[in-house]
C-alpha atoms as one frame of an Amber mdcrd trajectory, in Angstrom:
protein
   0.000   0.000   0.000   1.301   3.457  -0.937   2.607   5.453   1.811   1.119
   9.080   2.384   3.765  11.067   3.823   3.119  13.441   7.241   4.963  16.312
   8.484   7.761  14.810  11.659   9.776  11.567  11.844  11.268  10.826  15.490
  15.103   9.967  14.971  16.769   9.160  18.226  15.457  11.664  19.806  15.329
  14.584  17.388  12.183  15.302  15.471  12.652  15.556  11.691  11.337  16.653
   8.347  10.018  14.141   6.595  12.276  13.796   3.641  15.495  14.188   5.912
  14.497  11.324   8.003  17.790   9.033   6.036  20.520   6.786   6.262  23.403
   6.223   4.828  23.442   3.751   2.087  26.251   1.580   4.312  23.948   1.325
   7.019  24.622  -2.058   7.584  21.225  -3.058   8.707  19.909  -2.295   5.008
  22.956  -5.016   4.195  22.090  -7.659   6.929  18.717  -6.909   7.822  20.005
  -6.465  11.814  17.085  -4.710  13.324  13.547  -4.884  14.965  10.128  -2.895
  14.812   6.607  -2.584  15.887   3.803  -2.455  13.961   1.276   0.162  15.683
  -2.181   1.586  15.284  -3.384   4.915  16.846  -7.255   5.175  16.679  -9.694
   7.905  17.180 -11.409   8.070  20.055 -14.439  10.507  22.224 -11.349  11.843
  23.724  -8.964  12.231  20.954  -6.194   9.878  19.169  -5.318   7.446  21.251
  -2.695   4.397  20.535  -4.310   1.068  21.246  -1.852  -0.963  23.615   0.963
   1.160  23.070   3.104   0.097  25.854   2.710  -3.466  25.109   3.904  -3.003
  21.509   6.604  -1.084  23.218   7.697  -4.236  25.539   7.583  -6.156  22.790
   9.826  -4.316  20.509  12.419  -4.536  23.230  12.255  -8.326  24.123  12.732
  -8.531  20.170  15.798  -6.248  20.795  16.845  -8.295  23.427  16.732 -11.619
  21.078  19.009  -9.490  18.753  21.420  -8.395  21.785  20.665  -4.619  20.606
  21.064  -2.593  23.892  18.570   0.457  23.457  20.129   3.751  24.295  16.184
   5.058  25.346  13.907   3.203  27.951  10.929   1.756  27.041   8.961   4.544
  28.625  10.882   7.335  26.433   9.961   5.206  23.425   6.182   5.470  24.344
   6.328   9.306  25.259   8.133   9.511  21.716   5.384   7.506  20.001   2.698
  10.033  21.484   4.833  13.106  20.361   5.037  11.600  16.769   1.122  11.247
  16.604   0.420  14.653  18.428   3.385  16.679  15.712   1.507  15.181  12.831
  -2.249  16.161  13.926  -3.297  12.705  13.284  -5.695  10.537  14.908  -6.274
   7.479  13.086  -2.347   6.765  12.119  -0.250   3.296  11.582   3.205   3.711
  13.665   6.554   2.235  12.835   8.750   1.989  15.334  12.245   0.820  14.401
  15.566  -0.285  16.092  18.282  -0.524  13.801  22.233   0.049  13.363  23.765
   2.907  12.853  26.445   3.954  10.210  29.795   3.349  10.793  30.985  -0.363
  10.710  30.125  -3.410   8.346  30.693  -6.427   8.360  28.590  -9.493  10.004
  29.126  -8.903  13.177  26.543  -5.934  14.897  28.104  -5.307  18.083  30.273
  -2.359  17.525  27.404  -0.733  15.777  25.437   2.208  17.506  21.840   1.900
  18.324  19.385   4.107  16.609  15.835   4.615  17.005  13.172   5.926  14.756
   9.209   6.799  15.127   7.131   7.432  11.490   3.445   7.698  11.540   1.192
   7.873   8.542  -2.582   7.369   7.910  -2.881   3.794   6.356  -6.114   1.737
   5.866  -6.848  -2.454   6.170  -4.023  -3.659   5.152  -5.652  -6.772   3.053
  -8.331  -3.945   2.026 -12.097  -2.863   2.878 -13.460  -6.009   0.684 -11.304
  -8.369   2.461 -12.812  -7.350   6.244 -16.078  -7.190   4.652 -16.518 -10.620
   2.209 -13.424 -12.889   3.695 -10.249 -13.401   1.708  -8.733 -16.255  -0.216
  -6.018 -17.727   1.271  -3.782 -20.358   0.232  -0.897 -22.639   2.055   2.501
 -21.410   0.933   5.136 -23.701   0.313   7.882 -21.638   1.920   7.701 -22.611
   5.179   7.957 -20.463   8.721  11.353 -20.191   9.837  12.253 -23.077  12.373
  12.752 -21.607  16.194  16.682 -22.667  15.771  17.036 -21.188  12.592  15.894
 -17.591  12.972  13.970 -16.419  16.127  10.160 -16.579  15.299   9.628 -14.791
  19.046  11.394 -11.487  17.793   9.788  -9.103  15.066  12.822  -8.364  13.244
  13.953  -6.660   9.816  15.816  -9.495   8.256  13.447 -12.457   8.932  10.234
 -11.091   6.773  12.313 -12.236   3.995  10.193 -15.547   4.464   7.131 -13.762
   4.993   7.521 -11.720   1.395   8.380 -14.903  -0.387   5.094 -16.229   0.977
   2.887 -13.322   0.135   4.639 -12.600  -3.579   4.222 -16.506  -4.519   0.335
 -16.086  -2.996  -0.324 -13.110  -5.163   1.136 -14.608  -8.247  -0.655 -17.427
  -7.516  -4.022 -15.009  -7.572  -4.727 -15.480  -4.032  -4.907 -12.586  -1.007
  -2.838 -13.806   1.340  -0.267 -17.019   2.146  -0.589 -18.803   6.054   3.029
 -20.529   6.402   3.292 -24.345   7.732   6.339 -24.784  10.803   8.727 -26.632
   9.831   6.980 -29.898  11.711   4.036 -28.942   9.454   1.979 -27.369  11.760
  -0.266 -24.004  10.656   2.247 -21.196  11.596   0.223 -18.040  10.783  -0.149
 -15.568   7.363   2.889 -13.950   6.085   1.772 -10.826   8.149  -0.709 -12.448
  10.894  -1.817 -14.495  13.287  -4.661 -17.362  11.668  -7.561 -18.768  13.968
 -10.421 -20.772  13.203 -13.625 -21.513  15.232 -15.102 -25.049  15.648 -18.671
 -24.122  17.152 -17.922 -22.189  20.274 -14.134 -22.746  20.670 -12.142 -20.752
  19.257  -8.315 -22.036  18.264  -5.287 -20.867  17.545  -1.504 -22.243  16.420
   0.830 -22.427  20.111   4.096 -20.131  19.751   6.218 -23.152  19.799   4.835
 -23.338  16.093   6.413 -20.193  14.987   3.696 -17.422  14.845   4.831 -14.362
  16.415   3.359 -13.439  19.821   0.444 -11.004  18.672  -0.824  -8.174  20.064
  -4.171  -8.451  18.397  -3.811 -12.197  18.562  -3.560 -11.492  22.627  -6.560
  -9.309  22.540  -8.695 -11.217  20.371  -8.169 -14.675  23.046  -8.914 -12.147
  25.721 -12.150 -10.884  24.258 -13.340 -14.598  23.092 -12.995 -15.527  26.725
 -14.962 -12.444  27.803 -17.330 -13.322  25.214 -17.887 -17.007  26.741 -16.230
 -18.607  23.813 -13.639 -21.238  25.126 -10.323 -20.455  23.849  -7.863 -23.035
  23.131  -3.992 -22.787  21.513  -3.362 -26.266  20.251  -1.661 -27.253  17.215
  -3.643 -26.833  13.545  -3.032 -29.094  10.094  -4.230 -27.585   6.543  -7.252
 -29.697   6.826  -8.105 -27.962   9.805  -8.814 -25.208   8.186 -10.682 -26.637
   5.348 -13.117 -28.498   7.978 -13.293 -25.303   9.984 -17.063 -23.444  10.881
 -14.638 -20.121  10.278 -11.190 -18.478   9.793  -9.545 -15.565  10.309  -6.415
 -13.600  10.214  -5.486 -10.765  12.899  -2.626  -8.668  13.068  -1.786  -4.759
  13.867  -2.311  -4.121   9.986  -4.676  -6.473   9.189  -6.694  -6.066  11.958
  -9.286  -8.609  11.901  -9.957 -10.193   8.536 -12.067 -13.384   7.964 -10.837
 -15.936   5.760 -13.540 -17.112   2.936 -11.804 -19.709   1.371  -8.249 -21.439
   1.648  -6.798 -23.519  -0.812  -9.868 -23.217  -3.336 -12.220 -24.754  -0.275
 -14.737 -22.718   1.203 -14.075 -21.946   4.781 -17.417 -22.996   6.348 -19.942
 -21.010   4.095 -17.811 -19.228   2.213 -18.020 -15.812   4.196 -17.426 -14.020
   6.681 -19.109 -16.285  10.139 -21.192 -14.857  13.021 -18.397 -15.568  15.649
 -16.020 -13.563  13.404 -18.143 -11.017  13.060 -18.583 -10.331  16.852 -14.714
 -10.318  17.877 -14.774  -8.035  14.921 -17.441  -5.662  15.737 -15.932  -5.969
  19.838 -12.378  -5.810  18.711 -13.324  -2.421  16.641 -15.268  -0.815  19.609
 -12.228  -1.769  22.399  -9.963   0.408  19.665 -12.164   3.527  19.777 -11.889
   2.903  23.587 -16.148   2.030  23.942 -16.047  -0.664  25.838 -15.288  -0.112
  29.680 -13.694  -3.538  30.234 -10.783  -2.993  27.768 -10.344   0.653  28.848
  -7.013   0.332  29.699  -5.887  -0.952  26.123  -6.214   2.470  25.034  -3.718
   4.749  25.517  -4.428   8.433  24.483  -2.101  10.814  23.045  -2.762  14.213
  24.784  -2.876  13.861  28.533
């Protein structure tokens, strides 16, 4: 999706115009891919924009830093005072945020370590990321044949630069292929998750979901979506998924920071229940939606707002 450029980008501490917010072409994190981000959304809200679990994303990011032995030169509570900055200097409500720890100029070569630590903080406006007609009428999905990376192999637990390599092989091969989007096996052949999200399905009133130990990054939405299927009385189970799992399945669906909730019409050619979007989908939607625009009392503290 084409990115609309705003006013400020938060570099280590300085903001900056938008088109001076660079690199240097040595960077060696643009060589090696050394590096880890967030994936954000800031919603509007009665009260103004707020970021919806902001310092959670912000934990996250640095347990992903830890993986990658990057030592941070900011805490984790300047990063979420920068984050609100970034949304307030851009006058936006309803924003995507990228948060991004990476190298900075100066060495190359495989090793990181002697490599500063940089930080940046862009925010633009940026809608579904599998588009309005996915969330509405499901998407087609199909089982890639690049698999997730293996837990020895390259982290799955961290959110780094260099590993969505496996993730854009996925989704290219799933476009060309004519499909929306590609869910990855583990390497044990296990359902992993999409090439940008975490995949459910619901079998009557449970609702299920692939175990970390299978490779799908530890979700944010993911986490709130179990949360408000509990609330919901749904029961909520993370066990271990096969292709045919999701074939057989009353519904699917993908969730993610950028996807947000999407329900998954068919995968593989096979109709995913009906064919459409399901009536348990559609409620973690529709609750999922109002929690973001901070409506629902019991998920009050998910919402983090901007100004004051």
């Amino acid at each position: 999706m084409p990115i609309t450029p705003t006013s400020k980008i938060w570099m280590s501490g300085q903001l900056v115009d938008w088109d001076d917010a660079r690199i240097h072409v040595l960077n060696p994190t643009l060589h090696y891919g050394w590096g880890v981000f967030e994936g954000i959304r800031s919603y509007a809200t009665a009260d103004g924009p707020a970021v919806f679990r902001l310092t959670d994303h912000i934990a996250r990011l640095y347990r992903s830093a830890k993986i990658y032995l990057m030592d941070v030169p900011f805490t984790q509570e300047q990063i979420v005072a920068a984050t609100k900055e970034t949304v307030a200097v851009n006058q936006l409500e309803t924003c995507y945020i990228r948060p991004l720890i990476y190298l900075g100029h100066g060495e190359m070569g495989l090793n990181p370590l002697p490599s500063p630590i940089e930080v940046s903080i862009a925010v633009w406006p940026w809608g579904s990321y599998l588009g309005e007609d996915a969330e509405q009428n499901g998407c087609r999905a199909t089982i890639s044949t690049w698999r997730r990376n293996d837990n020895n192999i390259i982290p799955p637990a961290a959110k780094a630069s260099g590993q969505y390599l496996n993730s854009s092989l996925a989704k290219v091969a799933a476009i060309k292929a004519g499909y929306d989007e590609a869910i990855l096996l583990s390497p044990n052949g296990h359902i992993a998750d999409g090439s940008g999200e975490n995949v459910f399905i619901v079998s009557g009133r449970t609702v299920i979901t692939p175990p970390l130990t299978d490779g799908p990054l530890g979700g944010i939405t993911r986490a709130s979506i179990m949360q408000i299927a509990a609330d919901a009385g749904y029961e909520v189970r993370e066990q271990h998924i096969v292709r045919t799992d999701l074939y057989l399945a009353d519904e699917a669906f993908f969730t993610g920071t950028a996807a947000e909730i999407v329900p998954i019409a068919e995968v593989d050619d096979r109709p995913v229940g009906i064919g459409k979007p399901g009536p348990v989908t559609r409620q973690l939607l529709e609750t999922f939606h109002a929690a973001t625009r901070g409506e629902v009392d019991r998920y009050k503290d998910w919402v983090e707002h901007v100004h004051g």
